[in-house]
CHARMM internal coordinates of N, CA and C (Angstrom, degrees):
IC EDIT
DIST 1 N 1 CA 1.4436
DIST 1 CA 1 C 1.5310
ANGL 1 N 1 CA 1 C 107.66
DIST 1 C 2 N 1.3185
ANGL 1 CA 1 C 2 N 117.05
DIHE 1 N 1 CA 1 C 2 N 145.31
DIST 2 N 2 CA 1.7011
ANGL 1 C 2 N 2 CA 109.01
DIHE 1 CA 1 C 2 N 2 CA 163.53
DIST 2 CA 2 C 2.0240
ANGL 2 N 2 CA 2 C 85.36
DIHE 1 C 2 N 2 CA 2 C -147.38
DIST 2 C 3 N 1.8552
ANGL 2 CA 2 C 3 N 65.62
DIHE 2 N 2 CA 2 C 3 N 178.87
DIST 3 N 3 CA 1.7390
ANGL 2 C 3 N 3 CA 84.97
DIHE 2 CA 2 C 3 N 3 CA -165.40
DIST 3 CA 3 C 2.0455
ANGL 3 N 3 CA 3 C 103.23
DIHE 2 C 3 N 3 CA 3 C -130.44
DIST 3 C 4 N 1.1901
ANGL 3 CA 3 C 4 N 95.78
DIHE 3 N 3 CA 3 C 4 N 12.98
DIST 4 N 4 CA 1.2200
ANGL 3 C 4 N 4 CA 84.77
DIHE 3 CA 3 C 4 N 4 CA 179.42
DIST 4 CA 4 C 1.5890
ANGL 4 N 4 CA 4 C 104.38
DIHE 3 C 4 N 4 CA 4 C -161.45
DIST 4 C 5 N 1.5602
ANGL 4 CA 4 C 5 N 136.38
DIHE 4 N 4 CA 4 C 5 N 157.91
DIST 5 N 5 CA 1.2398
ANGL 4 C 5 N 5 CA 139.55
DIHE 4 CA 4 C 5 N 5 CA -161.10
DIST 5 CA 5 C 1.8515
ANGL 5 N 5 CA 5 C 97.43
DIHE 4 C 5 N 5 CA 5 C -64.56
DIST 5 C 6 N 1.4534
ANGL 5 CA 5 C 6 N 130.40
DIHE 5 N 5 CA 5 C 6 N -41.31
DIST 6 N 6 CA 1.0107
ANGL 5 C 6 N 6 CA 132.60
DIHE 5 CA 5 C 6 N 6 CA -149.51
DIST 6 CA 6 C 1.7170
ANGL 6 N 6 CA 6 C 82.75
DIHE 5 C 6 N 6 CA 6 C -81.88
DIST 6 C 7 N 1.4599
ANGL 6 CA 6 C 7 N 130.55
DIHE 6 N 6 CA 6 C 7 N -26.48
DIST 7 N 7 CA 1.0961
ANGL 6 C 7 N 7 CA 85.45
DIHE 6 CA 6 C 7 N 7 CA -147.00
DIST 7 CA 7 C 2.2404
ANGL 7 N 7 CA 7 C 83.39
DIHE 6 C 7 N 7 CA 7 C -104.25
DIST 7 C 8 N 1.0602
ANGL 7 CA 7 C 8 N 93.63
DIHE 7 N 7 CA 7 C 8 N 4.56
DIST 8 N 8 CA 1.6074
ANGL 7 C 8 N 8 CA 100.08
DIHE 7 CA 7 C 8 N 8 CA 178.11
DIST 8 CA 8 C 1.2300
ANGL 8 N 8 CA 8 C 103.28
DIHE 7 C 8 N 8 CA 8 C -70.21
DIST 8 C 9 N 1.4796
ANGL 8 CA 8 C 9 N 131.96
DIHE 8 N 8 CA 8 C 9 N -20.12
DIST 9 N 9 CA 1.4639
ANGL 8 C 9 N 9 CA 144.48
DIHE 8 CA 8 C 9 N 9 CA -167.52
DIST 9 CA 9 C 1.4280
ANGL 9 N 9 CA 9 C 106.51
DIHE 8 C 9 N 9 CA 9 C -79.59
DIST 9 C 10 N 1.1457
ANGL 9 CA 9 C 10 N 112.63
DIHE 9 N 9 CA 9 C 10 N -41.53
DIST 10 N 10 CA 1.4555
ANGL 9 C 10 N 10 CA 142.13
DIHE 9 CA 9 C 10 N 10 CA -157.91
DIST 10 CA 10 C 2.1190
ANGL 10 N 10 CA 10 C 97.28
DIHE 9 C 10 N 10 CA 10 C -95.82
DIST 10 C 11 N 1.2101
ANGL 10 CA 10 C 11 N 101.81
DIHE 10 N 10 CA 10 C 11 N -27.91
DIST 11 N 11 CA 1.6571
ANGL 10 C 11 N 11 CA 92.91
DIHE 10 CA 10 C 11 N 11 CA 171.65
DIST 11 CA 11 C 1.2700
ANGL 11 N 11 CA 11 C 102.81
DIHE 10 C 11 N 11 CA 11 C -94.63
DIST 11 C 12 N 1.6913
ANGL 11 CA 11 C 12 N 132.22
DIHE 11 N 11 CA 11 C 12 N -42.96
DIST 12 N 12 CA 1.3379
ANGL 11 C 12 N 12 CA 138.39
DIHE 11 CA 11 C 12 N 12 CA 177.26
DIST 12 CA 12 C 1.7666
ANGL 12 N 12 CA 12 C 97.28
DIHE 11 C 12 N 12 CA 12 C -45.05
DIST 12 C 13 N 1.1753
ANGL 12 CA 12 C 13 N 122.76
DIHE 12 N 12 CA 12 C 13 N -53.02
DIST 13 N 13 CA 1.4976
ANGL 12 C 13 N 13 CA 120.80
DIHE 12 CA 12 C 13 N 13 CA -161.76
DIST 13 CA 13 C 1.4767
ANGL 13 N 13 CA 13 C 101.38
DIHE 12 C 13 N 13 CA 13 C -65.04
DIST 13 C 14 N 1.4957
ANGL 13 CA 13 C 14 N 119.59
DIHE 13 N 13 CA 13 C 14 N -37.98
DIST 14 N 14 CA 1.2104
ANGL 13 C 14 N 14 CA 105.19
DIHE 13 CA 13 C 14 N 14 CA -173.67
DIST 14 CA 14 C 1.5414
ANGL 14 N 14 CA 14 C 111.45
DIHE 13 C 14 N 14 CA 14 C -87.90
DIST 14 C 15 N 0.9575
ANGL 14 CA 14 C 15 N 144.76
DIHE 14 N 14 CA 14 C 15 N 18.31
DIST 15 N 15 CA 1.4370
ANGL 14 C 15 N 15 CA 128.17
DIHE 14 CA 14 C 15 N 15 CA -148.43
DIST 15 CA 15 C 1.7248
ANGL 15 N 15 CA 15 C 69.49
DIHE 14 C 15 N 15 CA 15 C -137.37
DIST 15 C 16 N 1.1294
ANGL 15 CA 15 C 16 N 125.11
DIHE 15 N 15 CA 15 C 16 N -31.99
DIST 16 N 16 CA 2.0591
ANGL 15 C 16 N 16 CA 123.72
DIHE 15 CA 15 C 16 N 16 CA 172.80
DIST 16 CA 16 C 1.2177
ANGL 16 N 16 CA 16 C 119.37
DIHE 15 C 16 N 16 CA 16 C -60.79
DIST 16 C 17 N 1.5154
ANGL 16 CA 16 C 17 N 102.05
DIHE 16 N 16 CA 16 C 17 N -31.99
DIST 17 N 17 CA 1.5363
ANGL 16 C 17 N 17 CA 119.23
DIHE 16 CA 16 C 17 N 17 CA -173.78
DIST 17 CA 17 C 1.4070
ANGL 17 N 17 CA 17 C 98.40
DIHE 16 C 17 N 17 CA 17 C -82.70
DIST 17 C 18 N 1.0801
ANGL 17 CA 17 C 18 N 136.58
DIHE 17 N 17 CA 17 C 18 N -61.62
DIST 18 N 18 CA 1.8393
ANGL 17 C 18 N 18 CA 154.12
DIHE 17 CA 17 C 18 N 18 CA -158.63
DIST 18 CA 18 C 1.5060
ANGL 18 N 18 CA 18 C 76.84
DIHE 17 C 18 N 18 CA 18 C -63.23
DIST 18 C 19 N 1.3037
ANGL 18 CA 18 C 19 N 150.41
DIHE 18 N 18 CA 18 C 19 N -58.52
DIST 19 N 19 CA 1.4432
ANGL 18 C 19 N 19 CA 144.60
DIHE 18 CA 18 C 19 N 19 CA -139.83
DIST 19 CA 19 C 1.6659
ANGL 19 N 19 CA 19 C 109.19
DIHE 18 C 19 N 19 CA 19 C -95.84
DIST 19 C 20 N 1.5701
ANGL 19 CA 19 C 20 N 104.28
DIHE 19 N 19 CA 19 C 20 N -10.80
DIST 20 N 20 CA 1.3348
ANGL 19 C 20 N 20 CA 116.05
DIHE 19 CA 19 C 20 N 20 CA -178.25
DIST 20 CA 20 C 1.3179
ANGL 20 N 20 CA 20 C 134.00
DIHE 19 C 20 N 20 CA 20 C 47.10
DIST 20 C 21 N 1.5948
ANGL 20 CA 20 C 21 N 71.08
DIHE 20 N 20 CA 20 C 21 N 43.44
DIST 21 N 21 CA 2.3196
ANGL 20 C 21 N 21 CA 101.30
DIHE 20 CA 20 C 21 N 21 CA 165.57
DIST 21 CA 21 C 1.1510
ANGL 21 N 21 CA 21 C 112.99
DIHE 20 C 21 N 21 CA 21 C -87.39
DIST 21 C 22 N 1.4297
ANGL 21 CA 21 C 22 N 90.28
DIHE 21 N 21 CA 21 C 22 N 153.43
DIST 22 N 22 CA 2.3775
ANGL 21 C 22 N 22 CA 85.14
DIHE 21 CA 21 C 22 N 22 CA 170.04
DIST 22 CA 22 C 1.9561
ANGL 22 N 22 CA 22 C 85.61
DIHE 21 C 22 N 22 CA 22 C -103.29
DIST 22 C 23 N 0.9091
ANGL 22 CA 22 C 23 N 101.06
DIHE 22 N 22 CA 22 C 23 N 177.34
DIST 23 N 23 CA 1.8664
ANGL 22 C 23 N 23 CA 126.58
DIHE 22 CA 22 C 23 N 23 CA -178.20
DIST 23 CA 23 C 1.8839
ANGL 23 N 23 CA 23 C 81.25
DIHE 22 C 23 N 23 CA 23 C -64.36
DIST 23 C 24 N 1.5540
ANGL 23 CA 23 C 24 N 139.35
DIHE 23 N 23 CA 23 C 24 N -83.33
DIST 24 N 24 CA 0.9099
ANGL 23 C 24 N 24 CA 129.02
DIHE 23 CA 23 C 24 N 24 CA 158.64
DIST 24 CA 24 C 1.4990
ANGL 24 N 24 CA 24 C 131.61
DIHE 23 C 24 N 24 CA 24 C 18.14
DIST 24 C 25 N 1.3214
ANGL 24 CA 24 C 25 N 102.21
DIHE 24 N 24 CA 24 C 25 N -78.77
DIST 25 N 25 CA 1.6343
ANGL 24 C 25 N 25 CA 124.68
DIHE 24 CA 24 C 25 N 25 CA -171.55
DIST 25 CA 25 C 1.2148
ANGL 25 N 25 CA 25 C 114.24
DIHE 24 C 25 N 25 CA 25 C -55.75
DIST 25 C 26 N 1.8487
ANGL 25 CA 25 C 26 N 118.41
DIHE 25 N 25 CA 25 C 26 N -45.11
DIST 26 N 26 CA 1.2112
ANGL 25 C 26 N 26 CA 162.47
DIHE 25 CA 25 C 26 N 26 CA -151.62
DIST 26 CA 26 C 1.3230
ANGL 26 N 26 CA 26 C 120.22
DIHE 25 C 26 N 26 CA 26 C -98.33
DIST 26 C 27 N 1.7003
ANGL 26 CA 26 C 27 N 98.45
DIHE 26 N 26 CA 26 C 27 N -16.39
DIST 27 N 27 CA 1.2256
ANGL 26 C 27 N 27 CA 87.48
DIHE 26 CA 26 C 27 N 27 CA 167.02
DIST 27 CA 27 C 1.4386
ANGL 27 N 27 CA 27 C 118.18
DIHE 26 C 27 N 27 CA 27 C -149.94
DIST 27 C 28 N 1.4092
ANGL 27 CA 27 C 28 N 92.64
DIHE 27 N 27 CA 27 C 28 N 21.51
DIST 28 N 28 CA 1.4346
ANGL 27 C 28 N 28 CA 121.02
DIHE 27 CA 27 C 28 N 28 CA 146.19
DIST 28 CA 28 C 1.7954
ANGL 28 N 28 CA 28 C 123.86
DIHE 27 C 28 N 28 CA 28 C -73.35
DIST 28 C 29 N 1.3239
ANGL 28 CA 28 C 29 N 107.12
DIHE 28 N 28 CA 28 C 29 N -37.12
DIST 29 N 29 CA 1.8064
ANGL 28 C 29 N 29 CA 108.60
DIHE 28 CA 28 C 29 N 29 CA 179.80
DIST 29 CA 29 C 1.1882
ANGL 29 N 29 CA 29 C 115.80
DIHE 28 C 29 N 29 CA 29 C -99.49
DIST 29 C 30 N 1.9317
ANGL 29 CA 29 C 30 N 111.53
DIHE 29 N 29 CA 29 C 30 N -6.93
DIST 30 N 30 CA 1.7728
ANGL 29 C 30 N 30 CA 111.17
DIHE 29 CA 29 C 30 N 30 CA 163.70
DIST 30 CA 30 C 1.4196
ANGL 30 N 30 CA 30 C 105.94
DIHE 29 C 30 N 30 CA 30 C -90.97
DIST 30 C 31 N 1.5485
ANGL 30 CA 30 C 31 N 141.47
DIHE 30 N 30 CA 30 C 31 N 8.31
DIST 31 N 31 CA 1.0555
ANGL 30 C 31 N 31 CA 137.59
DIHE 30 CA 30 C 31 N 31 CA -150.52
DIST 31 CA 31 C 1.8754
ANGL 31 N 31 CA 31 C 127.15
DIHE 30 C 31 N 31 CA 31 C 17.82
DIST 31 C 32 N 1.7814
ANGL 31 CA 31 C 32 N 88.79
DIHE 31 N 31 CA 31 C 32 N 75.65
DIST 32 N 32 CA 1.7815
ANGL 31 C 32 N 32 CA 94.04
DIHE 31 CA 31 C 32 N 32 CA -171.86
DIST 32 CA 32 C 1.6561
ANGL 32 N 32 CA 32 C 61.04
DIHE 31 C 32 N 32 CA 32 C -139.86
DIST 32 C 33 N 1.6752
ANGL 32 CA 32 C 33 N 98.15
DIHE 32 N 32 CA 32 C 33 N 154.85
DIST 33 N 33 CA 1.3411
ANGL 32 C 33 N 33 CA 111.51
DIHE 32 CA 32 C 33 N 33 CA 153.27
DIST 33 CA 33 C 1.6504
ANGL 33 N 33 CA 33 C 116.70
DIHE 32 C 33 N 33 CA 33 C -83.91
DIST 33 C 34 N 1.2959
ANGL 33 CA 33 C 34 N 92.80
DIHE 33 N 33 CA 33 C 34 N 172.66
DIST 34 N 34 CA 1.8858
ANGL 33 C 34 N 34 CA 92.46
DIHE 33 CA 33 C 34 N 34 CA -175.60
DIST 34 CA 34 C 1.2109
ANGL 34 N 34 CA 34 C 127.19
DIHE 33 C 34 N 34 CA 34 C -84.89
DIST 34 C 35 N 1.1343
ANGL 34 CA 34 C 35 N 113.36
DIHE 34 N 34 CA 34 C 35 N -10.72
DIST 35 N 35 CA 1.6980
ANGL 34 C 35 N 35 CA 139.16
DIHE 34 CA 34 C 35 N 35 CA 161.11
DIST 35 CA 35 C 1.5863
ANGL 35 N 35 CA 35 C 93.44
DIHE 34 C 35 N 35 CA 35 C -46.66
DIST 35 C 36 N 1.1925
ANGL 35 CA 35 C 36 N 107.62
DIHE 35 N 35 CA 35 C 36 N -85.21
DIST 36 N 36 CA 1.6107
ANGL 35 C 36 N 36 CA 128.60
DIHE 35 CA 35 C 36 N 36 CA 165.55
DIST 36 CA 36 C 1.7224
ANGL 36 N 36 CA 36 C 121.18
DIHE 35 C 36 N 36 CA 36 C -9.06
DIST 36 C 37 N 1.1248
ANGL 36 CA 36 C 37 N 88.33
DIHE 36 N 36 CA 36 C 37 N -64.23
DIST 37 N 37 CA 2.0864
ANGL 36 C 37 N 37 CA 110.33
DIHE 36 CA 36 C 37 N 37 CA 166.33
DIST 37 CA 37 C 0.8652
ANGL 37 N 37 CA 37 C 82.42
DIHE 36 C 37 N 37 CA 37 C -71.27
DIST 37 C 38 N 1.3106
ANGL 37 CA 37 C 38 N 139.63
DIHE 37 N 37 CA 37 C 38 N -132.44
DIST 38 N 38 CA 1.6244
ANGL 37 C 38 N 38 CA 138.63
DIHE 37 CA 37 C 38 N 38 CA -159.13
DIST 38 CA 38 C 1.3755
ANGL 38 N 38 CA 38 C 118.28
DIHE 37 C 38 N 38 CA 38 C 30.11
DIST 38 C 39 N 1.1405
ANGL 38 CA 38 C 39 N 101.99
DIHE 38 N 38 CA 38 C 39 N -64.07
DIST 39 N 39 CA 1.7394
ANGL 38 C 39 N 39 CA 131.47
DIHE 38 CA 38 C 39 N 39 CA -168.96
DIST 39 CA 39 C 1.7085
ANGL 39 N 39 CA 39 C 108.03
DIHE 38 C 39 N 39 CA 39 C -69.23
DIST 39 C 40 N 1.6087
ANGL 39 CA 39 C 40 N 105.73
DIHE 39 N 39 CA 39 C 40 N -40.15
DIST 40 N 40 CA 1.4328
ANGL 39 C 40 N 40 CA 95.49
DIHE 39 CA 39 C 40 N 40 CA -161.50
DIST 40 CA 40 C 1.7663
ANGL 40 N 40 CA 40 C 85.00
DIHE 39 C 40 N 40 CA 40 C -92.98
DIST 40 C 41 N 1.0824
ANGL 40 CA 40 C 41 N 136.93
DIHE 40 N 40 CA 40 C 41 N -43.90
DIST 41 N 41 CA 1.2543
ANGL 40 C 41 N 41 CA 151.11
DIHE 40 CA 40 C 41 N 41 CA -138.47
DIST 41 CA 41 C 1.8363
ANGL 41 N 41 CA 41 C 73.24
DIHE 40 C 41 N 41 CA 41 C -70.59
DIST 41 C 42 N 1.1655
ANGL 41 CA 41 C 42 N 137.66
DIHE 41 N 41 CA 41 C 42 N -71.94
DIST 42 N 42 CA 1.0710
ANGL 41 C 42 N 42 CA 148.70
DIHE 41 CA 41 C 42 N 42 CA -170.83
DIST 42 CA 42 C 1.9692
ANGL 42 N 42 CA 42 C 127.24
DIHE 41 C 42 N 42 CA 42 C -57.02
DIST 42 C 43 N 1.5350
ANGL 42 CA 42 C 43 N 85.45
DIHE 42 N 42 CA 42 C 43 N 3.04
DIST 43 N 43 CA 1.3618
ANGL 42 C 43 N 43 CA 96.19
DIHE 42 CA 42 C 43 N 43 CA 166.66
DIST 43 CA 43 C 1.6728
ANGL 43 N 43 CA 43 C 113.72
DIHE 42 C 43 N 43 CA 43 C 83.37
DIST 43 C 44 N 1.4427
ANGL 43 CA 43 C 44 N 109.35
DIHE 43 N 43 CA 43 C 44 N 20.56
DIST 44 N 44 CA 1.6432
ANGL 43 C 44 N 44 CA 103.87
DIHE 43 CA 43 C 44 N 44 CA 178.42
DIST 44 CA 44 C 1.2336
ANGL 44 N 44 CA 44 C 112.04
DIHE 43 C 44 N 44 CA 44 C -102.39
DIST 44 C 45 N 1.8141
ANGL 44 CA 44 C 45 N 107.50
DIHE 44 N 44 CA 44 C 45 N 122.70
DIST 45 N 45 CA 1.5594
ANGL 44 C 45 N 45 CA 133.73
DIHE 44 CA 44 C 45 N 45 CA -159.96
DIST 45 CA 45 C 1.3713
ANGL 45 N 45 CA 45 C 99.46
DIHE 44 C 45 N 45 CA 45 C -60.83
DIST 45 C 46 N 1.2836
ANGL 45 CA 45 C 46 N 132.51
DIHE 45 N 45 CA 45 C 46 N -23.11
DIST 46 N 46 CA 1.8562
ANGL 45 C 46 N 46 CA 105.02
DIHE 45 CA 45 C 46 N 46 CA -172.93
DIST 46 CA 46 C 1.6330
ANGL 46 N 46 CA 46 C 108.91
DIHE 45 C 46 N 46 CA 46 C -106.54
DIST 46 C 47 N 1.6017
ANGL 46 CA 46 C 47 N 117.26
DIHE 46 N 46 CA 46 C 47 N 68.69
DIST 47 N 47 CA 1.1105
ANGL 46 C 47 N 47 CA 97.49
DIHE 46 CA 46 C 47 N 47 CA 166.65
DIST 47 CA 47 C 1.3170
ANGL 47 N 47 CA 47 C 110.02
DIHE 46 C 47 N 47 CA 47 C -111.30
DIST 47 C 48 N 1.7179
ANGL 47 CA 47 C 48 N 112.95
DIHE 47 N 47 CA 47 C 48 N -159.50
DIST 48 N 48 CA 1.6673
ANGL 47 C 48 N 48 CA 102.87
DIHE 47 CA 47 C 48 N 48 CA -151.06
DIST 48 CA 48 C 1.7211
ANGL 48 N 48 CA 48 C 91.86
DIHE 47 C 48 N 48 CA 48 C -108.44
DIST 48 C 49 N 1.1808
ANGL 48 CA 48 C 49 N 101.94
DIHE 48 N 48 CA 48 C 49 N 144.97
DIST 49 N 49 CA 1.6854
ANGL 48 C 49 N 49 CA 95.85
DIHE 48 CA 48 C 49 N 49 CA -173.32
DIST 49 CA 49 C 1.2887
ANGL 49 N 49 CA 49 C 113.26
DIHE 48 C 49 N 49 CA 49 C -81.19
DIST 49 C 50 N 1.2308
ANGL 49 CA 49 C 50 N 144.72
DIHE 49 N 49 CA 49 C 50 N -41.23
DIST 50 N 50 CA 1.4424
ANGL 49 C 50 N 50 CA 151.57
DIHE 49 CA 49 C 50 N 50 CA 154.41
DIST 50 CA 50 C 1.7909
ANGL 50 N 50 CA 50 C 100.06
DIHE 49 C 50 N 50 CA 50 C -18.38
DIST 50 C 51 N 1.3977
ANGL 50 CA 50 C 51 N 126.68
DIHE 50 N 50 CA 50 C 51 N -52.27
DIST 51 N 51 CA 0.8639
ANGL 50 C 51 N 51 CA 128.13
DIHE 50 CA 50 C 51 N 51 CA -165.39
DIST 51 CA 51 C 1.7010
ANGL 51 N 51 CA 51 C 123.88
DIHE 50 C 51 N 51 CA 51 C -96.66
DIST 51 C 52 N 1.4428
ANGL 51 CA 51 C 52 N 103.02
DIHE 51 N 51 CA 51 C 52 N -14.27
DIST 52 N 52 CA 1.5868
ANGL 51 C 52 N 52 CA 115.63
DIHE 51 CA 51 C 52 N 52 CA 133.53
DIST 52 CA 52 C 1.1379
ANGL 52 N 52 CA 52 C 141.47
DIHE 51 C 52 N 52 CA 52 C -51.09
DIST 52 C 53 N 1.8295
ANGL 52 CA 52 C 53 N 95.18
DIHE 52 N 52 CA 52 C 53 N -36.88
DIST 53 N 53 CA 1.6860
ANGL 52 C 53 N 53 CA 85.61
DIHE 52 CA 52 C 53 N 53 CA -175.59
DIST 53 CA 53 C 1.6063
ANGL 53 N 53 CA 53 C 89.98
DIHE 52 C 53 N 53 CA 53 C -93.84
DIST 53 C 54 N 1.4236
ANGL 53 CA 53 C 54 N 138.31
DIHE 53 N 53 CA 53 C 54 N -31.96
DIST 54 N 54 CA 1.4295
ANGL 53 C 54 N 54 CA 111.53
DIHE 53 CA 53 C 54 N 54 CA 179.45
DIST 54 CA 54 C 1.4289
ANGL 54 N 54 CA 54 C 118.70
DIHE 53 C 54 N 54 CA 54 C -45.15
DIST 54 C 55 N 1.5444
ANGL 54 CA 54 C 55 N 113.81
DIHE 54 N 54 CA 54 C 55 N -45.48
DIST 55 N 55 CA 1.4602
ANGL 54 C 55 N 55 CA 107.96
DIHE 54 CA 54 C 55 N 55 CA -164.67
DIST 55 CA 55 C 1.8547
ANGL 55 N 55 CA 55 C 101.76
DIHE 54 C 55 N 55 CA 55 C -70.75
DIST 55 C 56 N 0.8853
ANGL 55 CA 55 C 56 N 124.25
DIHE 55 N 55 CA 55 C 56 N -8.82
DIST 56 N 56 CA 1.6830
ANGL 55 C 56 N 56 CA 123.54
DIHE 55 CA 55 C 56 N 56 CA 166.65
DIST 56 CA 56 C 1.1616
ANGL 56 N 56 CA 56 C 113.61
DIHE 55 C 56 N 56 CA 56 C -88.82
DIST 56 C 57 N 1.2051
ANGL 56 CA 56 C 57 N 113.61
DIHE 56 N 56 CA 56 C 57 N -56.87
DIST 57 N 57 CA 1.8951
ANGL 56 C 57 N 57 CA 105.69
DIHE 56 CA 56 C 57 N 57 CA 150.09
DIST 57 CA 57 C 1.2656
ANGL 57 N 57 CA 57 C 145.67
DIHE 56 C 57 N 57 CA 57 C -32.22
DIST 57 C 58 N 1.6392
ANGL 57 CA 57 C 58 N 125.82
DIHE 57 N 57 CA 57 C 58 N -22.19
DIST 58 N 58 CA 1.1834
ANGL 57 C 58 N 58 CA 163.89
DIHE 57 CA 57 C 58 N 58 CA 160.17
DIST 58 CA 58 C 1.4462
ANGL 58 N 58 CA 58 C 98.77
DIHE 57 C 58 N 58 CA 58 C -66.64
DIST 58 C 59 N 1.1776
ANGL 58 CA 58 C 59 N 123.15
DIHE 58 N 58 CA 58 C 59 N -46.62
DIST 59 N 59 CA 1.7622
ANGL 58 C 59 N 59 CA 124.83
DIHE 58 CA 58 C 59 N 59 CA -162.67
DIST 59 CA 59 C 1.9921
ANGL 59 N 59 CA 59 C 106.87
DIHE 58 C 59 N 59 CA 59 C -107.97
DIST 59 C 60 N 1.3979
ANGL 59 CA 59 C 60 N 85.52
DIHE 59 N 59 CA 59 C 60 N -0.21
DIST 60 N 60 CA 1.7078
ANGL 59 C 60 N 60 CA 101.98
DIHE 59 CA 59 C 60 N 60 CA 163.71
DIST 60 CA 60 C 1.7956
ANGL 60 N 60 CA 60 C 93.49
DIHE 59 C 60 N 60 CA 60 C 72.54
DIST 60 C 61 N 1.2028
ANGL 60 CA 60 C 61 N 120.62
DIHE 60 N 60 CA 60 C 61 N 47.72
DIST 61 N 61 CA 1.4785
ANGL 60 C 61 N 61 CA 127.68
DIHE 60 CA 60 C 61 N 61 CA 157.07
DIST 61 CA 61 C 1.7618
ANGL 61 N 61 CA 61 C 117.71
DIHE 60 C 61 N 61 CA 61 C -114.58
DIST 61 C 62 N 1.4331
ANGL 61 CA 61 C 62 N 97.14
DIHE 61 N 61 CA 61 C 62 N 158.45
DIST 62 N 62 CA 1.9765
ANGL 61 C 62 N 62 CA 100.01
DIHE 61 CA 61 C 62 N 62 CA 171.01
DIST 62 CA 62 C 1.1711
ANGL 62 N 62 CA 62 C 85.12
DIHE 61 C 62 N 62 CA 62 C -136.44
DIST 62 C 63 N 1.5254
ANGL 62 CA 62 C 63 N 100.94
DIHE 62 N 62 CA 62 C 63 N 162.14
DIST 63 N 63 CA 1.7597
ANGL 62 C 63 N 63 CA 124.85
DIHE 62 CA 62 C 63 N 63 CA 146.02
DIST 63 CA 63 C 1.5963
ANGL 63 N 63 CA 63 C 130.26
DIHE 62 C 63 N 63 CA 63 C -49.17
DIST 63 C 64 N 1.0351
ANGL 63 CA 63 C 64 N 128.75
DIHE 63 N 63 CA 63 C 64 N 132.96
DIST 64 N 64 CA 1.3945
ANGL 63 C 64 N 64 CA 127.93
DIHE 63 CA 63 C 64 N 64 CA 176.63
DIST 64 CA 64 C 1.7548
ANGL 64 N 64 CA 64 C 107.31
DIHE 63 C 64 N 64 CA 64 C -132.45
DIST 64 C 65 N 1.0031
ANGL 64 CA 64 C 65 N 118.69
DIHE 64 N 64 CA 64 C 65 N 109.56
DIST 65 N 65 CA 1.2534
ANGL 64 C 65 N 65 CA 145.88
DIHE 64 CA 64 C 65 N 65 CA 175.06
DIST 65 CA 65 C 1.4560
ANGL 65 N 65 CA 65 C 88.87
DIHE 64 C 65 N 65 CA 65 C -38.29
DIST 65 C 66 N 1.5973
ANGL 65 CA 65 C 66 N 129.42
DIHE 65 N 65 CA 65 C 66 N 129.08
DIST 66 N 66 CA 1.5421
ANGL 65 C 66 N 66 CA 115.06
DIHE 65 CA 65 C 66 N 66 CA 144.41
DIST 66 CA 66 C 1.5428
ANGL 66 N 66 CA 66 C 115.72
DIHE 65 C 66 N 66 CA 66 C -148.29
DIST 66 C 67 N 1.4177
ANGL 66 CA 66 C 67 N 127.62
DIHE 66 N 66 CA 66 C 67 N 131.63
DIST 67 N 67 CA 1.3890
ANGL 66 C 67 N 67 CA 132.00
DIHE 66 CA 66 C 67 N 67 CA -166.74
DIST 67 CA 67 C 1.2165
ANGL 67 N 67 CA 67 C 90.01
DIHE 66 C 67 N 67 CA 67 C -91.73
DIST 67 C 68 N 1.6264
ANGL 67 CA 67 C 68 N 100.02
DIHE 67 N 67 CA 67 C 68 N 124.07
DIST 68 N 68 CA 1.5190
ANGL 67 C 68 N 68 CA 140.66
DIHE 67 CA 67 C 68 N 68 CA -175.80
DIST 68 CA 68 C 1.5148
ANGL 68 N 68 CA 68 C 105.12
DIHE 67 C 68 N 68 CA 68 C -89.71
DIST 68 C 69 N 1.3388
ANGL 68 CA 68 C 69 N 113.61
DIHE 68 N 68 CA 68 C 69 N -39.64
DIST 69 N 69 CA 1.6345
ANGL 68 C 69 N 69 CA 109.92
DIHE 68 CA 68 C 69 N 69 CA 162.35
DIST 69 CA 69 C 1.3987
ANGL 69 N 69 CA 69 C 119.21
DIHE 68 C 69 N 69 CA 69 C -27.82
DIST 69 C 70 N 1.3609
ANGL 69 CA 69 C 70 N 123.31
DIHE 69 N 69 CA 69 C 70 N -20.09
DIST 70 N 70 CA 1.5074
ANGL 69 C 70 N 70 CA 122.60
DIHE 69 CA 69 C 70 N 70 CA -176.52
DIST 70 CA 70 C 1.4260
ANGL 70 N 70 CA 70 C 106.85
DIHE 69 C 70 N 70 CA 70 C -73.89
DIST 70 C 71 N 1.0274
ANGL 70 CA 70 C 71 N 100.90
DIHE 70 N 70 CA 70 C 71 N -23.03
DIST 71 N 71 CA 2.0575
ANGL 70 C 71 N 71 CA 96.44
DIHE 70 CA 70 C 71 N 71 CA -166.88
DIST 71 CA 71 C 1.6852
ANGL 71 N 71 CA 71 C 76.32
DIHE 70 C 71 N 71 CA 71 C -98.25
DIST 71 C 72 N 0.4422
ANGL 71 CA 71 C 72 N 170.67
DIHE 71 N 71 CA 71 C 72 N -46.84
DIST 72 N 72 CA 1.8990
ANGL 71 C 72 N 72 CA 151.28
DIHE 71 CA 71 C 72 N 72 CA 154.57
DIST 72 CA 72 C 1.4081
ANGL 72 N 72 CA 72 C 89.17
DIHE 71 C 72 N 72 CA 72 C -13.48
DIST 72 C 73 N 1.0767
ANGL 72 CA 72 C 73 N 149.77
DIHE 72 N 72 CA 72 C 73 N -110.78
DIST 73 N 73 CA 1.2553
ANGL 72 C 73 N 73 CA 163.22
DIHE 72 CA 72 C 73 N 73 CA -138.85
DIST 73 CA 73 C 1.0292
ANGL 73 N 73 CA 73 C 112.48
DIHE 72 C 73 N 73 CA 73 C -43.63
DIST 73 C 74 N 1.6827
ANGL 73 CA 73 C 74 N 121.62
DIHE 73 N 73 CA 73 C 74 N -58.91
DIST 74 N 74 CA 1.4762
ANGL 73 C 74 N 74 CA 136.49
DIHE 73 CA 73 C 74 N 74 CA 177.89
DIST 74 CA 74 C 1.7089
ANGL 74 N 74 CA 74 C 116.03
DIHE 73 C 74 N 74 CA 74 C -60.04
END
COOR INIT
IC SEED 1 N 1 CA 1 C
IC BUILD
């Protein structure tokens, strides 16, 4: 789970690494340039979300909605 672009960068990087892509490879078969990866992998807030979820889509992941209000409770 993350809660913020920097740290979505930081799960994207690892889940690239575990799959034994370079930034290159990765962002050649999500069709983003690597400039692009660079940028998000590195935590910069204005990227385009369509193109988030391809590059997770690429690594065979989706989004899952989850209300965090629960750990309030717990």
């Amino acid at each position: 789970m993350f809660r913020s672009p920097r740290e979505a960068g930081i799960v994207l990087r690892h889940l690239r690494e575990n799959a034994g892509l370079t930034q290159a490879t990765l962002a050649e078969q999500a069709g983003v340039s690597k400039r692009w990866l660079v940028n998000f992998e590195n935590g910069k807030p204005s990227v385009d979300m369509s193109m988030v979820m391809d590059v997770f889509a690429t690594l065979g992941f989706a989004f899952d909605i989850v209300d965090d209000r629960l750990d309030e409770v717990e």
